[in-house]
C-alpha positions, 0 to 999 in steps of 0.5 A: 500500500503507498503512501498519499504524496502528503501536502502543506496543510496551509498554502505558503503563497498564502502566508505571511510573514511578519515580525514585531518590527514590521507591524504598526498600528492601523495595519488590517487583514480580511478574510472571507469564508462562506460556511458549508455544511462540511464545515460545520459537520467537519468542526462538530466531529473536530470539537466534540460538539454534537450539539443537535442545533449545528447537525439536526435540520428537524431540531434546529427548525424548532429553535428560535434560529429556525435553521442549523447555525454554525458553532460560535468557536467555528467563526472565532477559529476564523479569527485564527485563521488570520492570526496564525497565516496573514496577521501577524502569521507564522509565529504569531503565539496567542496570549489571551482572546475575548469573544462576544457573541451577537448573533447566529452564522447560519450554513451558507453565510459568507463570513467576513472576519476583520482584524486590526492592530490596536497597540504594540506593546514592546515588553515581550513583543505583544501586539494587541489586536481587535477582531470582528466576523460580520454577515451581510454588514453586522457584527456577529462577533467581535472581541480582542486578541493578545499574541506575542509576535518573533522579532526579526533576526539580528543580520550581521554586517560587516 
């Protein structure tokens, strides 16, 4: 029996790299993703969460939503996403990470996550940075994230 040929789990053309120098206030990343099925099926049986409101179309219906929603830490892994491949990216650690809850992420969303350095805190290399997820205009989650971010490599010269 061979062997898949394996490959990257994540596109390196996709992927940034930056470090504490580069960063500055104001700087912004967004990332557009529409919720499928497999999505949330993929991230129920990831997490755990069999919770009949993401997987029982019947159950879901009888809910005040009306219809499947996806996890709330689905849409927040998004945020990752961005943290951990565009901004600040690899190597990026997280410290800490709030989240507020203000509204379902239906199957077929497409969710728009926005993240923005807020402040740059030298003392460990700390970036503090808002994150949002919005639907069609509105907010669905917002919070902050802290992560400490590697700092470029001294280069010797001559």
């Amino acid at each position: 029996m061979s062997a898949l040929p394996s490959r990257p789990p994540v596109d390196p053309r996709r992927v940034k790299t930056l470090y504490f120098e580069d960063l500055h206030v104001g700087m912004r990343e967004v990332l557009m993703k529409t919720v499928m099925d497999t999505d949330v099926v993929g991230f129920a049986q990831l997490s755990g969460d069999e919770n009949p409101i993401h997987l029982c179309d019947d159950f879901a219906a009888g809910t005040r939503f009306g219809q499947r929603i996806a996890h709330g830490l689905y849409t927040a892994s998004l945020i990752s996403a961005v943290l951990g491949t565009r901004l600040p990216g690899p190597g990026a650690v997280y410290r800490s990470q709030t989240l507020n809850f203000h509204a379902p992420v239906k199957i077929g969303d497409v969710v728009t996550v926005i993240v923005e350095v807020v402040e740059l805190v030298p003392e460990g290399r700390r970036v503090r940075l808002h994150c949002e997820a919005l639907v069609d205009g509105v907010v669905v989650l917002d919070g902050e994230a802290i992560v400490s971010v590697p700092r470029r490599a001294a280069t010797g010269g001559a």
